[in-house]
ZABA-368775 format. One record per residue: chain; x, y, z of N, C-alpha, C in turn. Coordinates in pm, whole numbers, plus 50000, padded with zeros to 5 digits. Atoms other than C-alpha are relative to their C-alpha. Layout:
BEGIN
<node><unit>A</unit><n_u>X</n_u><n_v>Y</n_v><n_w>Z</n_w><ca_u>X</ca_u><ca_v>Y</ca_v><ca_w>Z</ca_w><c_u>X</c_u><c_v>Y</c_v><c_w>Z</c_w></node>
...
***
This chain:
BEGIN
<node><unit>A</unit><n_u>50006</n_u><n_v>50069</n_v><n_w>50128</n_w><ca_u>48668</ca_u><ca_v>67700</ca_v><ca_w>03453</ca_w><c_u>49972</c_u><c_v>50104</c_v><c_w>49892</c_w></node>
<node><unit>A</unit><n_u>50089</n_u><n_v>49886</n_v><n_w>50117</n_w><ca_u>48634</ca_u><ca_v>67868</ca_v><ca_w>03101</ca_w><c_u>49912</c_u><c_v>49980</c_v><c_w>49908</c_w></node>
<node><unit>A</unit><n_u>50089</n_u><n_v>49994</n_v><n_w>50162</n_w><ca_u>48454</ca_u><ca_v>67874</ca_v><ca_w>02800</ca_w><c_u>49999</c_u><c_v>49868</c_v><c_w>50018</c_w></node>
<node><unit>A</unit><n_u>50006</n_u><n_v>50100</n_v><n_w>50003</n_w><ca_u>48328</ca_u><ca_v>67534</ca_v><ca_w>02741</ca_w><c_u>49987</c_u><c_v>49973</c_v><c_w>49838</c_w></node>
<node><unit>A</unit><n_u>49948</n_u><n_v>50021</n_v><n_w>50136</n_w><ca_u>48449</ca_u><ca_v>67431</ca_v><ca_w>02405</ca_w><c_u>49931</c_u><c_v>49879</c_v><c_w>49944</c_w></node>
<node><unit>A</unit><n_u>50062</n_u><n_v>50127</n_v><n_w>50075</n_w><ca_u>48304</ca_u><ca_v>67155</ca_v><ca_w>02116</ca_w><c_u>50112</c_u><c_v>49940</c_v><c_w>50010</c_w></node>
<node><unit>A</unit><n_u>49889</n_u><n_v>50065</n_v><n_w>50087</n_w><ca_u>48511</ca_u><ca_v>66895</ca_v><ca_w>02002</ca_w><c_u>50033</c_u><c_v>50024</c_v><c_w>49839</c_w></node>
<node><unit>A</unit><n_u>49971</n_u><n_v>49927</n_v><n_w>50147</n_w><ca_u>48475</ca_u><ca_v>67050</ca_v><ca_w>01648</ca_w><c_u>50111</c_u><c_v>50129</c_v><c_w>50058</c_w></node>
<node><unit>A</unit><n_u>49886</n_u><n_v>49829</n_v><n_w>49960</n_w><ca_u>48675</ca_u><ca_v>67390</ca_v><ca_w>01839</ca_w><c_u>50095</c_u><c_v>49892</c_v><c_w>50022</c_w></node>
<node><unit>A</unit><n_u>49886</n_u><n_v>50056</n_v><n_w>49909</n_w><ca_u>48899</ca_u><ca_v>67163</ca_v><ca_w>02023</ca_w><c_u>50074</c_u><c_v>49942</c_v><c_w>49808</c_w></node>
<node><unit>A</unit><n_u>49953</n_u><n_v>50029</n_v><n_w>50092</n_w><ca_u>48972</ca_u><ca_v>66982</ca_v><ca_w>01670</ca_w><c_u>50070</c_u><c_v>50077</c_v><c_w>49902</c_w></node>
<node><unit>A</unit><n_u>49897</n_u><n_v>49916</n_v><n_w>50060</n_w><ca_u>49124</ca_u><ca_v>67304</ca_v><ca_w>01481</ca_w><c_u>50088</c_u><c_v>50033</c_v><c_w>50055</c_w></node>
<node><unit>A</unit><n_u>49873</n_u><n_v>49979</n_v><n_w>49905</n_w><ca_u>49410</ca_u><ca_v>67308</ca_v><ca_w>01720</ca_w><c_u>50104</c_u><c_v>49905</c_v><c_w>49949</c_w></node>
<node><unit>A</unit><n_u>49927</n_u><n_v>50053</n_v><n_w>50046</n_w><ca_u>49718</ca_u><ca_v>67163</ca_v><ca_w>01561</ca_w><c_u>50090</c_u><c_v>49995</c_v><c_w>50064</c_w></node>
<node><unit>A</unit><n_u>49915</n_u><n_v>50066</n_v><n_w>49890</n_w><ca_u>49907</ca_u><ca_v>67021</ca_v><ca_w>01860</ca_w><c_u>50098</c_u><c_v>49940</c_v><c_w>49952</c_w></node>
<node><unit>A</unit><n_u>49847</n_u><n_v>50095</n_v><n_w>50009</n_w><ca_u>50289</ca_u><ca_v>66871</ca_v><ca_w>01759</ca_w><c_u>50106</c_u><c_v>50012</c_v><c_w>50066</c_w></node>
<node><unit>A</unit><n_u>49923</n_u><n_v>50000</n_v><n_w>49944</n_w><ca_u>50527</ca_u><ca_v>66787</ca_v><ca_w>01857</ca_w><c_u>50187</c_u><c_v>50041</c_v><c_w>49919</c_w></node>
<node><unit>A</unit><n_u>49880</n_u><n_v>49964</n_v><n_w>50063</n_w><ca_u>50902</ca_u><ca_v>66950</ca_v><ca_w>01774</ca_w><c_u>50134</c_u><c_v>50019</c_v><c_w>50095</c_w></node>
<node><unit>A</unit><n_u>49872</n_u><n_v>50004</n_v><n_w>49906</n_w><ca_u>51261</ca_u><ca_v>66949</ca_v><ca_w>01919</ca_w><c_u>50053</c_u><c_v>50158</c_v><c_w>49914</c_w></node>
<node><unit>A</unit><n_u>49993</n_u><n_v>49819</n_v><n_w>49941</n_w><ca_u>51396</ca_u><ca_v>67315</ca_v><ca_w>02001</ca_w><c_u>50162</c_u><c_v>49953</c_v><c_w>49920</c_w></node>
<node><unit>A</unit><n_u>49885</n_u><n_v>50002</n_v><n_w>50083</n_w><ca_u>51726</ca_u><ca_v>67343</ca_v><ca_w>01747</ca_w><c_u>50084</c_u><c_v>50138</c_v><c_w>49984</c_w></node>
<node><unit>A</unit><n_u>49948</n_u><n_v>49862</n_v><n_w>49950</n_w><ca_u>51814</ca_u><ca_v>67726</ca_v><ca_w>01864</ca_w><c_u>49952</c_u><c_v>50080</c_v><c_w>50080</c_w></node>
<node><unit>A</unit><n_u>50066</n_u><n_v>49926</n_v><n_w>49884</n_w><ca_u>51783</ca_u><ca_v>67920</ca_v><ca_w>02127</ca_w><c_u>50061</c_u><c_v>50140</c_v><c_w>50015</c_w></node>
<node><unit>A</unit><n_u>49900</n_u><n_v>49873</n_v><n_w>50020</n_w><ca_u>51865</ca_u><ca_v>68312</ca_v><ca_w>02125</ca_w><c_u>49937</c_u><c_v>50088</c_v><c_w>50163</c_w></node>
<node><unit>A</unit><n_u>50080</n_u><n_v>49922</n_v><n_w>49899</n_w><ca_u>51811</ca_u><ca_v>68547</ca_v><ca_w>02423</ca_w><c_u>49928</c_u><c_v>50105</c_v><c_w>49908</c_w></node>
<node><unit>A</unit><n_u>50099</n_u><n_v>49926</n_v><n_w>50051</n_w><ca_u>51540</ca_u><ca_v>68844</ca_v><ca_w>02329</ca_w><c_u>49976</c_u><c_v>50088</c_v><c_w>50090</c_w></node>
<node><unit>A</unit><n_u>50015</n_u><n_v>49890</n_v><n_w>49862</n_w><ca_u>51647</ca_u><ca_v>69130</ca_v><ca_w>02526</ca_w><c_u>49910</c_u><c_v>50144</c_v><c_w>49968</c_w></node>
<node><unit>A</unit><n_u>50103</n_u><n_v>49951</n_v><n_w>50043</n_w><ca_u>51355</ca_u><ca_v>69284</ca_v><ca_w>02294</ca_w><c_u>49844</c_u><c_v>50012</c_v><c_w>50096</c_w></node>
<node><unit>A</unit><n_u>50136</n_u><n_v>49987</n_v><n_w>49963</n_w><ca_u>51078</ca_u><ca_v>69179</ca_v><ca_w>02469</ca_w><c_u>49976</c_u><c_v>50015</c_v><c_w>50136</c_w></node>
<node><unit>A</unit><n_u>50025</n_u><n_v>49928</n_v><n_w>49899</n_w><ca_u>50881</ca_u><ca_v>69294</ca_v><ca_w>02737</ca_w><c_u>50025</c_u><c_v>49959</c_v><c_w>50138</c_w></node>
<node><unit>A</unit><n_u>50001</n_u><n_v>50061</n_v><n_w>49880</n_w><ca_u>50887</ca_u><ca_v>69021</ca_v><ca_w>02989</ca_w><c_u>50164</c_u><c_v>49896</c_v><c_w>49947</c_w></node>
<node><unit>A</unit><n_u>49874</n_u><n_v>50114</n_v><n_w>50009</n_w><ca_u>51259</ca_u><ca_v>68786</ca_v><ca_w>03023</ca_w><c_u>49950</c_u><c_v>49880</c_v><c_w>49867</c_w></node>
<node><unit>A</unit><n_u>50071</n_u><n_v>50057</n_v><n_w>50094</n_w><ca_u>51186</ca_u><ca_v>68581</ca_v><ca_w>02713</ca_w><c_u>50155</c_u><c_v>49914</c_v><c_w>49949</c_w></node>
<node><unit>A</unit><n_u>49903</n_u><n_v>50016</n_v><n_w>50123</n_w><ca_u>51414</ca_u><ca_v>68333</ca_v><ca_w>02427</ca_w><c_u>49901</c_u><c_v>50047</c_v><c_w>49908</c_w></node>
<node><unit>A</unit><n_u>49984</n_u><n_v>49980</n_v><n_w>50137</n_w><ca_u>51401</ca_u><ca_v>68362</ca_v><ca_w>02098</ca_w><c_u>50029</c_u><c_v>49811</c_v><c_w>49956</c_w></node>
<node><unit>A</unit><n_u>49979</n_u><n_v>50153</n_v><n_w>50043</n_w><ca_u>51324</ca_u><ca_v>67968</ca_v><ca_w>01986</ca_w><c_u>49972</c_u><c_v>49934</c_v><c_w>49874</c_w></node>
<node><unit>A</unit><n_u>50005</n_u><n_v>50041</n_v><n_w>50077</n_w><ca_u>51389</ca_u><ca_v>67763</ca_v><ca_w>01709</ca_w><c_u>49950</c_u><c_v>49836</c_v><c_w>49916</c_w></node>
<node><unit>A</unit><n_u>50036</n_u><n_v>50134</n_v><n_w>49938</n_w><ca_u>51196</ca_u><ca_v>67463</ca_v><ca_w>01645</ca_w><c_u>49917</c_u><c_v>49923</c_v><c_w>49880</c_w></node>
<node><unit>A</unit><n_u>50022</n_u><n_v>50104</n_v><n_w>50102</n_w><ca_u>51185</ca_u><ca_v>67174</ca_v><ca_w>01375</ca_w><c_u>49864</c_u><c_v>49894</c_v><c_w>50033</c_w></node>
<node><unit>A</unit><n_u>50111</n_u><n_v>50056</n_v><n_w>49956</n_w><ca_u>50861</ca_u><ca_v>67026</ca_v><ca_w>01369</ca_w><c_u>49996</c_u><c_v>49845</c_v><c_w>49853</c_w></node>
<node><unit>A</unit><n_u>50023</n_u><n_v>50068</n_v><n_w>50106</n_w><ca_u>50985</ca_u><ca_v>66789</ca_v><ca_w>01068</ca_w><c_u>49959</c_u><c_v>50042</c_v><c_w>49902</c_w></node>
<node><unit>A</unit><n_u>50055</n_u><n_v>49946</n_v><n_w>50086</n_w><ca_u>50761</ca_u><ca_v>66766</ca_v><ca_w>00799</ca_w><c_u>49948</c_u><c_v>50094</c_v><c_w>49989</c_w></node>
<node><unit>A</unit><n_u>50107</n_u><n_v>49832</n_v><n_w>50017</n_w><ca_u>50594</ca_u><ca_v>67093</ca_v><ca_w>00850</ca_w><c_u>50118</c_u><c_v>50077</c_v><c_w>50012</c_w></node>
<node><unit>A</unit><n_u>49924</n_u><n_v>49917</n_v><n_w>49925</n_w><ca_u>50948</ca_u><ca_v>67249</ca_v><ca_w>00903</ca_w><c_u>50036</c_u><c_v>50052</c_v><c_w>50090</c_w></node>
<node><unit>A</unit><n_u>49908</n_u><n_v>49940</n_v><n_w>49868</n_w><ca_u>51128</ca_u><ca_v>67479</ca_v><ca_w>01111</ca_w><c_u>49906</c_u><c_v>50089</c_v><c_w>50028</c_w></node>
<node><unit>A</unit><n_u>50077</n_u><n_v>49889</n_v><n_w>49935</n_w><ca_u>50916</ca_u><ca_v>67752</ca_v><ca_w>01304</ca_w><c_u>50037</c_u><c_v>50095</c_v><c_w>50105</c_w></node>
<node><unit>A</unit><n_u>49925</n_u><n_v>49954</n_v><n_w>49912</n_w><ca_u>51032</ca_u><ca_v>68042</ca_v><ca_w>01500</ca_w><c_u>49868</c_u><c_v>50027</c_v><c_w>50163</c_w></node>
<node><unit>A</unit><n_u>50098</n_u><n_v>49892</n_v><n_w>49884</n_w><ca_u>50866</ca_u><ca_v>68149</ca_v><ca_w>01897</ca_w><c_u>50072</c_u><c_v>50072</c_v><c_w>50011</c_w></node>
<node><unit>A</unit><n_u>49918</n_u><n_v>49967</n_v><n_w>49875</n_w><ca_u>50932</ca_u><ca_v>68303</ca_v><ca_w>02187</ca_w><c_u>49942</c_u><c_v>49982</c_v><c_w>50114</c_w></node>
<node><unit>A</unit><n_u>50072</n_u><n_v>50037</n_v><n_w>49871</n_w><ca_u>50876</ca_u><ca_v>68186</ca_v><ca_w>02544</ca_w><c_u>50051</c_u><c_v>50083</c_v><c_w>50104</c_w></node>
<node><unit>A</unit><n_u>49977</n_u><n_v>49979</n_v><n_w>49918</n_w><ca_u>50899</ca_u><ca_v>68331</ca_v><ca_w>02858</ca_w><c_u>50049</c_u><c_v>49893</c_v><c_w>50127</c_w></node>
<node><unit>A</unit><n_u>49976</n_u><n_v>50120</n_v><n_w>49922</n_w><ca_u>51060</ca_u><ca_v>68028</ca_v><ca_w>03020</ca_w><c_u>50156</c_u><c_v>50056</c_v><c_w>50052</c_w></node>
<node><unit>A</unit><n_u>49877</n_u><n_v>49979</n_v><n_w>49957</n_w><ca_u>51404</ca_u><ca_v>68204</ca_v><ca_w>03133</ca_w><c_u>50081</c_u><c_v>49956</c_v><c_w>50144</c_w></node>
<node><unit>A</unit><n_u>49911</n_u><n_v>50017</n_v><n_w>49885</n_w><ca_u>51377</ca_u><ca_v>68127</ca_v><ca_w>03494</ca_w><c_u>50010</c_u><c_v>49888</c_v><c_w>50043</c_w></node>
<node><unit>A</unit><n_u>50027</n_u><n_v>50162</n_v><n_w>49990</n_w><ca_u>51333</ca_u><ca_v>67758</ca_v><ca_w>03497</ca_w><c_u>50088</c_u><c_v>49918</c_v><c_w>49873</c_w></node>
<node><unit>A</unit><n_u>49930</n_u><n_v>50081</n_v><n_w>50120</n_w><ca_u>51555</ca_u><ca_v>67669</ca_v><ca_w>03170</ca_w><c_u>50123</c_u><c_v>50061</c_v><c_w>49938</c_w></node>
<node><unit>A</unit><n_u>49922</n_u><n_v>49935</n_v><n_w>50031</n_w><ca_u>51886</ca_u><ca_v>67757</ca_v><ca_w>03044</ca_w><c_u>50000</c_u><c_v>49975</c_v><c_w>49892</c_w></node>
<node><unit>A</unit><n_u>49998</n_u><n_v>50017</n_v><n_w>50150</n_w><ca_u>51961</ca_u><ca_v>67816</ca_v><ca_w>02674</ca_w><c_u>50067</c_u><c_v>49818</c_v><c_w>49957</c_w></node>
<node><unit>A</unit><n_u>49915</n_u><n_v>50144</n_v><n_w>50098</n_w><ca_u>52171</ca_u><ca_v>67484</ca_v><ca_w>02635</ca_w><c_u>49922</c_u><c_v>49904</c_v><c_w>50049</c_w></node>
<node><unit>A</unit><n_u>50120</n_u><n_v>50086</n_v><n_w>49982</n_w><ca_u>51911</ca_u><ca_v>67316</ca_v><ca_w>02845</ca_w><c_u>49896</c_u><c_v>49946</c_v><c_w>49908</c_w></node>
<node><unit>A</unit><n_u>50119</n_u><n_v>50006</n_v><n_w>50090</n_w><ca_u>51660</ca_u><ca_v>67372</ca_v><ca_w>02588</ca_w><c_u>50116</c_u><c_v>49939</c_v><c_w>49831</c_w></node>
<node><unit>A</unit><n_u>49962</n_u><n_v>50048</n_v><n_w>50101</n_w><ca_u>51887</ca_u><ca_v>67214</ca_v><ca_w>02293</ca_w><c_u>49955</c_u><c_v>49884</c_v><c_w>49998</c_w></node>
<node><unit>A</unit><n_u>50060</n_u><n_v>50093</n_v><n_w>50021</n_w><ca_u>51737</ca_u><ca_v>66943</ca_v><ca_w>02167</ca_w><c_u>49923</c_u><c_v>49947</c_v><c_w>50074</c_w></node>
<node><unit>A</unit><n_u>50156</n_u><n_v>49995</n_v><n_w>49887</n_w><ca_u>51427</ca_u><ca_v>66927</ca_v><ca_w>02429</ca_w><c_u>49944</c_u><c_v>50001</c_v><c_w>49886</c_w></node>
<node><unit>A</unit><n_u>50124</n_u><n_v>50057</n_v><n_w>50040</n_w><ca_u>51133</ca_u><ca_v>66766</ca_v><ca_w>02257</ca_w><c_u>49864</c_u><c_v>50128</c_v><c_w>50098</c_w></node>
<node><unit>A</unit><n_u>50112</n_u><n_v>49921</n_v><n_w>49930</n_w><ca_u>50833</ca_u><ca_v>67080</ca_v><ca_w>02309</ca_w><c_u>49873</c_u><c_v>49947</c_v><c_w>49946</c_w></node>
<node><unit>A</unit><n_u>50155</n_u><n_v>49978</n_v><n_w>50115</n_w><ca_u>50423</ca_u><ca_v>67075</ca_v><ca_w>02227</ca_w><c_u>50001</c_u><c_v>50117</c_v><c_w>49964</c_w></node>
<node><unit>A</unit><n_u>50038</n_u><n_v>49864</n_v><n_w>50064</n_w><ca_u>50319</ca_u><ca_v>67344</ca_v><ca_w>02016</ca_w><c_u>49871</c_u><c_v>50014</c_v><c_w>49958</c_w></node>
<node><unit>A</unit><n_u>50092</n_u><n_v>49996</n_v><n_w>50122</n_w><ca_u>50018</ca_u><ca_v>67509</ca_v><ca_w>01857</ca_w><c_u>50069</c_u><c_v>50033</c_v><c_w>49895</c_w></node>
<node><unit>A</unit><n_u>49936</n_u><n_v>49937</n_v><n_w>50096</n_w><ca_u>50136</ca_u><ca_v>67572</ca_v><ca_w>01512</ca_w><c_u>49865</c_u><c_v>50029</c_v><c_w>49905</c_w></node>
<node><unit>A</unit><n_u>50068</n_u><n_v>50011</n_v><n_w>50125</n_w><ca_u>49821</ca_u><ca_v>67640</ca_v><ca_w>01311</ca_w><c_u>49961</c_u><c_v>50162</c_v><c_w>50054</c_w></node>
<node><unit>A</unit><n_u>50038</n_u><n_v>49846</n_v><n_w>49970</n_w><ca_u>49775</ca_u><ca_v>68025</ca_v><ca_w>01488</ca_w><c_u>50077</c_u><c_v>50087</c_v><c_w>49891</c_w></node>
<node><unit>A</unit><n_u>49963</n_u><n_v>49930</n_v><n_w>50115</n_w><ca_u>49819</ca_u><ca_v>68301</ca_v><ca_w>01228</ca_w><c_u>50137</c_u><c_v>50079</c_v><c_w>50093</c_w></node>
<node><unit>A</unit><n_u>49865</n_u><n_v>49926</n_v><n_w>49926</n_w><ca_u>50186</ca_u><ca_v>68467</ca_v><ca_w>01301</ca_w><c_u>49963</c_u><c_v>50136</c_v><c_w>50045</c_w></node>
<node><unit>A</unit><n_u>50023</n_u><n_v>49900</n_v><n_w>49904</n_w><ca_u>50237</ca_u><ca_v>68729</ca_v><ca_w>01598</ca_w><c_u>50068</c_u><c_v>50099</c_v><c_w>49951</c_w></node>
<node><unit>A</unit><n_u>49871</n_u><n_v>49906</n_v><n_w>49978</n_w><ca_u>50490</ca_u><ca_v>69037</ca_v><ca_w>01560</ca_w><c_u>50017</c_u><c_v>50006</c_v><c_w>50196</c_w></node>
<node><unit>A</unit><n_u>49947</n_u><n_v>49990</n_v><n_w>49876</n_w><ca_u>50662</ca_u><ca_v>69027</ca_v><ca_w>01905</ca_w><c_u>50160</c_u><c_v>50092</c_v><c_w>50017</c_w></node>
<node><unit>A</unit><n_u>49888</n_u><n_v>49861</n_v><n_w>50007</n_w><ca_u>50853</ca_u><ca_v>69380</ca_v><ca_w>01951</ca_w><c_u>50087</c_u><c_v>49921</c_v><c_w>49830</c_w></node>
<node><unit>A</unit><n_u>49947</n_u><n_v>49974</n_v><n_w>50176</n_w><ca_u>51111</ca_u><ca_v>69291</ca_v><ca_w>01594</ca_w><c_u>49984</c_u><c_v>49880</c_v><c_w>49957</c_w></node>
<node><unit>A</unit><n_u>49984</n_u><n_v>50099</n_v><n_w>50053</n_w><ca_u>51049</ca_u><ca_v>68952</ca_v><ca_w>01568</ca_w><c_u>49827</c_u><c_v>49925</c_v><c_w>50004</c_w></node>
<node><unit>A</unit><n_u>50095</n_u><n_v>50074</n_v><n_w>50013</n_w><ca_u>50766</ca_u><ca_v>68703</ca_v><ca_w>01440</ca_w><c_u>50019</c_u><c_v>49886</c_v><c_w>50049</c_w></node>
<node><unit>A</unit><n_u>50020</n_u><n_v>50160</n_v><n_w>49984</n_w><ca_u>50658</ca_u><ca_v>68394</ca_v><ca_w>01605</ca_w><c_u>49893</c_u><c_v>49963</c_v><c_w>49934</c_w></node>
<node><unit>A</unit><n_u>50074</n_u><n_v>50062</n_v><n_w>50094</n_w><ca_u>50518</ca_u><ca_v>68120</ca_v><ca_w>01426</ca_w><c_u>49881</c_u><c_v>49921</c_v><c_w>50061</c_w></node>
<node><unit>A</unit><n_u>50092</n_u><n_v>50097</n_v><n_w>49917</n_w><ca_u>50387</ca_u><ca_v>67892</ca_v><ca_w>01694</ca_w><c_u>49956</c_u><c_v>50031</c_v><c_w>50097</c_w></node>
<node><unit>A</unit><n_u>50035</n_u><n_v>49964</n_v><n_w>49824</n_w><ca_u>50271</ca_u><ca_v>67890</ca_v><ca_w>02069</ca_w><c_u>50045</c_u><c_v>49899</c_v><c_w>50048</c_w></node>
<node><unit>A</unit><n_u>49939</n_u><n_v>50110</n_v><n_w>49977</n_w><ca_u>50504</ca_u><ca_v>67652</ca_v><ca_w>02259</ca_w><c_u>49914</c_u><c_v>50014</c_v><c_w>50153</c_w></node>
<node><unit>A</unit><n_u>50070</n_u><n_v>50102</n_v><n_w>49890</n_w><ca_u>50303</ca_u><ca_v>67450</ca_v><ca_w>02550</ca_w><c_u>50070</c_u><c_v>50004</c_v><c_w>50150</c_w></node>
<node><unit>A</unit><n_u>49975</n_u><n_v>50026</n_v><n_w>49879</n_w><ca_u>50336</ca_u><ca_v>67498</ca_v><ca_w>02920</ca_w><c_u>49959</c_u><c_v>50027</c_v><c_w>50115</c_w></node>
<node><unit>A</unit><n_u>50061</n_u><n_v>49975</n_v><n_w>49871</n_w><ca_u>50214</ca_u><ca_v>67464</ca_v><ca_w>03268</ca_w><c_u>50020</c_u><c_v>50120</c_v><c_w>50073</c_w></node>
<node><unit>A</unit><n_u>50010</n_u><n_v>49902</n_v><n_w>49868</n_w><ca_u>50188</ca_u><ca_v>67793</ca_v><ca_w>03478</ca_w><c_u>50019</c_u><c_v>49946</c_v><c_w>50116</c_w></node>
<node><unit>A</unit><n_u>49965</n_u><n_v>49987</n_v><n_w>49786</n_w><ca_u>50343</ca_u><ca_v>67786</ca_v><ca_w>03866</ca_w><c_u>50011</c_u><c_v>50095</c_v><c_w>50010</c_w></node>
<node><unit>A</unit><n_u>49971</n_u><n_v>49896</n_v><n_w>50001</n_w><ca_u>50304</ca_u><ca_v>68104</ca_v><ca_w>03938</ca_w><c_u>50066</c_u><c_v>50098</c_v><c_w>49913</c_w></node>
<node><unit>A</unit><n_u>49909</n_u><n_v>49889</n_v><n_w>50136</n_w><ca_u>50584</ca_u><ca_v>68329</ca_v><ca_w>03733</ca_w><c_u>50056</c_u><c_v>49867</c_v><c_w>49937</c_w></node>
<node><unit>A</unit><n_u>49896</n_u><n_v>50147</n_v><n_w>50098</n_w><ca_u>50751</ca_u><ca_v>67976</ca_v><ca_w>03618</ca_w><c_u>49915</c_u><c_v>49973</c_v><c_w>49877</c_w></node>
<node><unit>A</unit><n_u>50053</n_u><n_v>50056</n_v><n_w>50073</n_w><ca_u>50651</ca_u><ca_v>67842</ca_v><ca_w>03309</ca_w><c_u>50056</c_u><c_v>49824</c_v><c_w>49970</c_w></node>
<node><unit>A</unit><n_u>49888</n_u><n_v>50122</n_v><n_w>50016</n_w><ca_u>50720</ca_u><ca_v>67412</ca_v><ca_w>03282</ca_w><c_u>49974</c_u><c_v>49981</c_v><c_w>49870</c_w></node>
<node><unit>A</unit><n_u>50018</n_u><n_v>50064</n_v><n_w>50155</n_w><ca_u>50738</ca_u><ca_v>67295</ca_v><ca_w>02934</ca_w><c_u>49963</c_u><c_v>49882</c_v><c_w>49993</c_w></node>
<node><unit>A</unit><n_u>50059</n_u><n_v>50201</n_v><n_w>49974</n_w><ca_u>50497</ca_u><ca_v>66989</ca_v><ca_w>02837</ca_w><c_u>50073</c_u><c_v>49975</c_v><c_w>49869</c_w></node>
<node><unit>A</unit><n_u>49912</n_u><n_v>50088</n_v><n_w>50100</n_w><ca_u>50711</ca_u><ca_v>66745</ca_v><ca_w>02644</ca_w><c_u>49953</c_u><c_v>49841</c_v><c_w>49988</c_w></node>
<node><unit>A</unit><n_u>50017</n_u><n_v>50166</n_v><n_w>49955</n_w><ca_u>50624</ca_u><ca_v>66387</ca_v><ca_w>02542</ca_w><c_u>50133</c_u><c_v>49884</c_v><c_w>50123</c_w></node>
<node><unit>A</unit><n_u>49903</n_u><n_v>50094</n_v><n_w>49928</n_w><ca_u>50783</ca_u><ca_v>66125</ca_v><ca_w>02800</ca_w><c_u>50136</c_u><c_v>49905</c_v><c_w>49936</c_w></node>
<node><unit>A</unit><n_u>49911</n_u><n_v>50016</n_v><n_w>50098</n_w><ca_u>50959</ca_u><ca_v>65978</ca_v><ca_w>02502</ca_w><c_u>50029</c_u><c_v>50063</c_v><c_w>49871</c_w></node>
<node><unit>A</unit><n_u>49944</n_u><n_v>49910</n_v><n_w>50142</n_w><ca_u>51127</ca_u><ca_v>66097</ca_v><ca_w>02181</ca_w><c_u>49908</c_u><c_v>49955</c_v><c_w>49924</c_w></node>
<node><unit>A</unit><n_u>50058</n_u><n_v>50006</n_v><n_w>50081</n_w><ca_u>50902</ca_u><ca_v>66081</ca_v><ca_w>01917</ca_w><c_u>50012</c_u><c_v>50113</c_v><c_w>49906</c_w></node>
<node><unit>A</unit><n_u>49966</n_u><n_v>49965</n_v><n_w>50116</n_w><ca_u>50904</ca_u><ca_v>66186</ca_v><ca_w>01561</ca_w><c_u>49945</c_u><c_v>50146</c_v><c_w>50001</c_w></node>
<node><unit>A</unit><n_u>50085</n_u><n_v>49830</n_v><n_w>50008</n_w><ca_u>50895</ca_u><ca_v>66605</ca_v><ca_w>01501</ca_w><c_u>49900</c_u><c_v>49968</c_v><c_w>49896</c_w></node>
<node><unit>A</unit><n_u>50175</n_u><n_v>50004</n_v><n_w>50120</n_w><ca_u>50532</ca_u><ca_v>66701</ca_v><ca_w>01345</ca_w><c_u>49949</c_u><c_v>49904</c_v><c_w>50082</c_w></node>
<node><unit>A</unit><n_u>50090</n_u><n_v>50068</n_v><n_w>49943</n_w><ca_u>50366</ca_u><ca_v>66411</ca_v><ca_w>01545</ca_w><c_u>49893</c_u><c_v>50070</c_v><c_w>50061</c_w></node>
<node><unit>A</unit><n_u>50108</n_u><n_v>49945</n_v><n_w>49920</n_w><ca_u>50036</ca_u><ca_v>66482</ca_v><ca_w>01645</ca_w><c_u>49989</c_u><c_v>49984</c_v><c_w>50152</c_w></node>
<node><unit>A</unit><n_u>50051</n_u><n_v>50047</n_v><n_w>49888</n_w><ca_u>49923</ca_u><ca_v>66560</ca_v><ca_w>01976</ca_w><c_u>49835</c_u><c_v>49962</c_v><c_w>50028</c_w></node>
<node><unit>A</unit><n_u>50161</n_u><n_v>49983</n_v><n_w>49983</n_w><ca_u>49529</ca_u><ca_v>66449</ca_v><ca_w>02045</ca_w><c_u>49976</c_u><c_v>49953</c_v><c_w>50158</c_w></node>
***
């Protein structure tokens, strides 16, 4: 287990939800990675990058509903900036992507 967190910490975490609207490979970075593009609605568009290559193909991920943090200050990742941190379970080297069970509106909160 880690750090044991408040609900005041847990509450500056800005959990939404956004559907993935480009997907580029990123033969930049260090580990197999995209390059993702991802409309969160009212808060706009936001760029990552995930390491999800061996479990998802680029056209797979078109219009896939992801969680995100979006309230982390932007990364440089080798030439490119990500905006967010897109959400997903560890299996070993896999990464799964958590997605709501239904479509719901980009920007929706997660709590």
């Amino acid at each position: 287990m880690s750090t044991i967190i408040t609900f005041e910490d847990f509450s500056k975490i800005d959990l939404r939800v956004g559907t993935i609207i480009e997907v580029n490979d990123f033969p930049e970075a260090r580990n197999p990675a995209y390059q993702l593009t991802i409309d969160f609605g009212d808060l706009g568009i936001k760029k990552t990058s995930a390491q999800i290559t061996t479990l998802y193909k680029k056209e797979d991920l078109l219009q896939r509903q992801i969680t995100a943090v979006i309230n982390f200050p932007k990364k440089q990742i080798a030439k490119f900036m990500s905006e967010c941190l897109v959400l997903g379970a560890v299996n070993g080297k896999d990464v799964i992507l958590l997605n709501p069970e239904n479509k719901v509106k980009n920007g929706s909160v997660v709590s």
